[in-house]
C-alpha positions as CSV (number, residue, x, y, z in Angstrom):
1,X,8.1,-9.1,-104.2
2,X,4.7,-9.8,-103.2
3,X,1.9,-7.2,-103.0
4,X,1.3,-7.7,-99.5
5,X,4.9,-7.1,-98.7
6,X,4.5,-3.6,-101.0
7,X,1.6,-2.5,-98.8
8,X,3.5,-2.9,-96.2
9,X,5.9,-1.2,-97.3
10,X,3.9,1.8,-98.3
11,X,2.3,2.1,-95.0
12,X,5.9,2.5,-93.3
13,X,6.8,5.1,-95.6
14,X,3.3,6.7,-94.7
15,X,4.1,6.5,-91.2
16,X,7.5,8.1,-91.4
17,X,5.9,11.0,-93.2
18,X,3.1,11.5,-91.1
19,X,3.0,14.1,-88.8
20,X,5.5,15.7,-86.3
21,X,4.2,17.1,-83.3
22,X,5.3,20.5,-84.0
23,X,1.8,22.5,-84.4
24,X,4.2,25.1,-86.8
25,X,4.3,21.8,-89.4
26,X,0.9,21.2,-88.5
27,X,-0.2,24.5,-89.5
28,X,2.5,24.3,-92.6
29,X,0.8,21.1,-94.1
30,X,-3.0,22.2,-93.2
31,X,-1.9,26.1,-95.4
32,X,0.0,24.4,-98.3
33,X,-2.7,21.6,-99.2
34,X,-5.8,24.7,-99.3
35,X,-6.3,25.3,-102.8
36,X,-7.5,28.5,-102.1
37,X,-3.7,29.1,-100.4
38,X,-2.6,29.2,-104.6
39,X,-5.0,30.9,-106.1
40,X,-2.6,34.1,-106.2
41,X,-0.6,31.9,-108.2
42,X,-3.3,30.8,-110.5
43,X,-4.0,34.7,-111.0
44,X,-0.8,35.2,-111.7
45,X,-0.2,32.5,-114.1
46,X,-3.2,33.8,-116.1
47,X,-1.7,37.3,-116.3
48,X,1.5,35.6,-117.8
49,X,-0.5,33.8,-120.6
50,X,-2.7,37.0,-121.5
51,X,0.4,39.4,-121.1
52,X,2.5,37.4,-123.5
53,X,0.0,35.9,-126.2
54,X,-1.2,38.2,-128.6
55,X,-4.5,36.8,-129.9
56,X,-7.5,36.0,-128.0
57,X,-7.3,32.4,-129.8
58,X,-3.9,31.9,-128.5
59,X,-4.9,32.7,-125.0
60,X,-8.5,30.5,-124.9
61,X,-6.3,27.7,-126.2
62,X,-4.0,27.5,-123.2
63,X,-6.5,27.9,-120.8
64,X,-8.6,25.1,-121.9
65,X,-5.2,23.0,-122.4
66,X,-4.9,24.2,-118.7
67,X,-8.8,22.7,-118.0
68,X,-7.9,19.7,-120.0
69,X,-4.8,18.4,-117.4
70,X,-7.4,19.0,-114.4
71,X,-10.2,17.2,-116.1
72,X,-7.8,14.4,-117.4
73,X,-5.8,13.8,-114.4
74,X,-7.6,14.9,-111.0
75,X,-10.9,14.6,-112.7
76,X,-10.3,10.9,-114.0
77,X,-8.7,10.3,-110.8
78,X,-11.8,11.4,-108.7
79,X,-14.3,10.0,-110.9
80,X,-13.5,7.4,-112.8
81,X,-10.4,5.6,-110.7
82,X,-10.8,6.1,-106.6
83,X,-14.6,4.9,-107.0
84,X,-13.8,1.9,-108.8
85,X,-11.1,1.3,-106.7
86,X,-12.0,2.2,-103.3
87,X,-9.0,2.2,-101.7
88,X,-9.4,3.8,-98.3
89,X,-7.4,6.6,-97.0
90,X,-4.8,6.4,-94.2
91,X,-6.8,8.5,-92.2
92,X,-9.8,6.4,-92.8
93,X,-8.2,2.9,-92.9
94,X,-8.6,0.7,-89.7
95,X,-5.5,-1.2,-89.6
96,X,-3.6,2.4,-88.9
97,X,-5.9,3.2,-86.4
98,X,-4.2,4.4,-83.5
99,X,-1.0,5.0,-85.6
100,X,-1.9,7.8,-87.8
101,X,-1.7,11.3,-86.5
102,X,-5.0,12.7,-87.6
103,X,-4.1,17.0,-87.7
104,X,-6.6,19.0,-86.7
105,X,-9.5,16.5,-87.5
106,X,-8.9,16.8,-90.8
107,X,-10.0,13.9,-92.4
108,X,-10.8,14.6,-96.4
109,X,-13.8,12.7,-98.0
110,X,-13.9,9.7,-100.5
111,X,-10.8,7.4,-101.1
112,X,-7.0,7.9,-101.8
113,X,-5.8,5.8,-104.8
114,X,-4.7,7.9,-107.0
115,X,-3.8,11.2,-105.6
116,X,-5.9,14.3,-107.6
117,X,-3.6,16.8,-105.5
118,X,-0.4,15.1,-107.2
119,X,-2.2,14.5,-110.8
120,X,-3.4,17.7,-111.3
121,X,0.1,19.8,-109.7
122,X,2.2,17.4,-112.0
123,X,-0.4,17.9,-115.0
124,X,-0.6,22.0,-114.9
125,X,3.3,22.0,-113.8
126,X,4.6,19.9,-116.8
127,X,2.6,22.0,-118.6
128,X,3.7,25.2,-118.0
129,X,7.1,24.1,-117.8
130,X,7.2,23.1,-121.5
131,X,4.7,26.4,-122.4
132,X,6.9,28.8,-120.9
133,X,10.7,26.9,-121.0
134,X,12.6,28.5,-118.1
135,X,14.5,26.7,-116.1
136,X,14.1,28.6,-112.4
137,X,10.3,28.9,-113.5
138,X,10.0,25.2,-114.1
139,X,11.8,24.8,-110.6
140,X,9.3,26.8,-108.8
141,X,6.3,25.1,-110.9
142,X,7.7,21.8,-110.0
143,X,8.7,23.0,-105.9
144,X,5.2,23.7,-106.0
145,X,3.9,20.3,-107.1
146,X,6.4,18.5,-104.5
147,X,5.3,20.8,-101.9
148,X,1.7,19.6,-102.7
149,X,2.5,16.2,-102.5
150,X,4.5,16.1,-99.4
151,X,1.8,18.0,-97.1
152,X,-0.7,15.0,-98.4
153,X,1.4,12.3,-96.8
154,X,2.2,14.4,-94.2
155,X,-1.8,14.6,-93.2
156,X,-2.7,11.0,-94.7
157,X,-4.3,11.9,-96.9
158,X,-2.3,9.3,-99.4
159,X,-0.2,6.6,-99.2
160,X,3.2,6.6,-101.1
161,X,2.4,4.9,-104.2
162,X,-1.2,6.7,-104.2
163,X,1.2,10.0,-104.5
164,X,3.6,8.2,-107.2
165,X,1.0,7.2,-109.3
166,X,-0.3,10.7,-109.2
167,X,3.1,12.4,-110.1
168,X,3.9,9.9,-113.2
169,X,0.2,9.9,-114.8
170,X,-0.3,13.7,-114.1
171,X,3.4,14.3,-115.5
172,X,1.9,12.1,-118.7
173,X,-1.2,13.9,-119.0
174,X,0.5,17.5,-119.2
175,X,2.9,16.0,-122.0
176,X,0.3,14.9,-123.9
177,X,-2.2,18.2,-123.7
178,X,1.0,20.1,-124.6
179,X,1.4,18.3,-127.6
180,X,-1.8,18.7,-128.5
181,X,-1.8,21.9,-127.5
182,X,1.1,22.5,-130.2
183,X,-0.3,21.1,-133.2
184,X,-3.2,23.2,-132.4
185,X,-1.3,26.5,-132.0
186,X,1.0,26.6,-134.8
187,X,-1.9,26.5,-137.3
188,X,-3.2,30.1,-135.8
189,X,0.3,31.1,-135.2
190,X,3.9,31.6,-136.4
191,X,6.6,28.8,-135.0
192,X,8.2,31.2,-132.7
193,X,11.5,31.2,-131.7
194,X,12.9,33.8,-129.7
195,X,16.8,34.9,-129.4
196,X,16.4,37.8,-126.9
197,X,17.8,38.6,-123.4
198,X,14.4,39.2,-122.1
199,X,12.2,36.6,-123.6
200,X,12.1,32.7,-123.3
201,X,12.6,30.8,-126.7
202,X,8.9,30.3,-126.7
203,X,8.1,34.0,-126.4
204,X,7.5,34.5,-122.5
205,X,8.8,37.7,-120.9
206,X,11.9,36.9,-118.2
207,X,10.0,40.4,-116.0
208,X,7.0,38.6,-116.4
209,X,8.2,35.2,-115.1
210,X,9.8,36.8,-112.6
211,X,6.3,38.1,-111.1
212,X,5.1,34.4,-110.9
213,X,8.7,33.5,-108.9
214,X,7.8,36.5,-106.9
215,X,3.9,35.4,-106.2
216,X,5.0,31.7,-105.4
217,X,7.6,33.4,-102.8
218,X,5.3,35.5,-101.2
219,X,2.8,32.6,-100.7
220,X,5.5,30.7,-98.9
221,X,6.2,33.7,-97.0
222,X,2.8,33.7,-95.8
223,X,2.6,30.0,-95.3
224,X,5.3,30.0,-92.8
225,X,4.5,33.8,-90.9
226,X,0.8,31.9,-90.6
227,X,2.2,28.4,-89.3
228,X,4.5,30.5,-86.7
229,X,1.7,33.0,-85.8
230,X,-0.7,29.6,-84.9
231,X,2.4,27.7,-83.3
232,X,2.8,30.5,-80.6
């Protein structure tokens, strides 16, 4: 297929995406792309590292694997790739104008190929997912990722394949920092292996995980009470 035909393509499926008319979506999408809407979870995910690793080493080490799949996938993204390539937003572009449902005026800066939102979700998710190894925990981390993405097509922020792109090199980034991350940790620490009822195989309290669940719940919670209080 030729790439004029794919462009066209991913401006449909940017169109069918794009906005609603319902001011409670509006509101949904404006609350769940704020970074500062997460930083509970960001908190709370902090907590679970320094409540279930021992040694200050340990801890310093997952937090600057952590700033390693942000600096490698949004910050490469924003730096390095959307300058070079230039590729404007939806929001910005002038073949959709007219056709884009701009909410709220909000119309983010600089351009939209590839997606730092879905990069740097995918990277930190991934990550933790592997760290911790639970499977409703990697559900949520992951929910939270998706979540991220669709509220960016749902403003225009991105197209489709600026989202995709996102996903599968921010999904790559956080395998590789986890790897890394490994063959660093098991020379200050023991393999660890745990067989308990209340612990992950890797070591990570199940009451602990639960408080992240809990944290990511009550954000949503507040996401939607704040998009019905605004749509009234």
């Amino acid at each position: 297929m030729e790439l004029e035909r794919w462009l066209e393509i991913d401006k449909e499926l940017l169109l069918a995406f794009n906005g609603s008319g319902s001011v409670f979506v509006d509101e949904f999408a404006l609350t769940v792309t704020n970074g500062f809407t997460w930083l509970p979870l960001y908190i709370i995910l902090l907590y679970l590292v320094i409540k279930n690793n021992e040694k200050l080493a340990q801890i310093l080490l997952i937090v600057i694997s952590v700033g390693f799949c942000v600096l490698l996938s949004g910050g490469v993204s924003d730096i390095i790739v959307k300058p070079y390539l230039a590729r404007l937003r939806p929001v910005a572009d002038p073949e959709l104008k007219g056709m884009v449902e701009i909410i709220k005026g909000y119309v983010p800066n600089n351009f939209s190929f590839f997606s730092s939102h879905a990069a740097n979700t995918a990277s930190v998710a991934v990550f933790f997912c592997l760290l911790v190894k639970n499977r409703l925990f990697s559900l949520f981390m992951l929910g939270w990722s998706l979540i991220n993405c669709w509220s960016r097509l749902y403003l225009a922020a991105h197209y489709p394949s600026d989202i995709i792109v996102g996903l599968l090199y921010g999904i790559i980034i956080g395998v590789i920092v986890y790897l890394s991350y490994m063959r660093l940790y098991t020379k200050i620490s023991p393999k660890l292996h745990y067989i308990s009822s209340q612990y992950t195989k890797t070591g990570y309290s199940l009451p602990d995980i639960d408080y992240v669940l809990n944290i990511i719940a009550f954000i949503m919670i507040y996401v939607i009470i704040k998009s019905v209080i605004t749509a009234l």
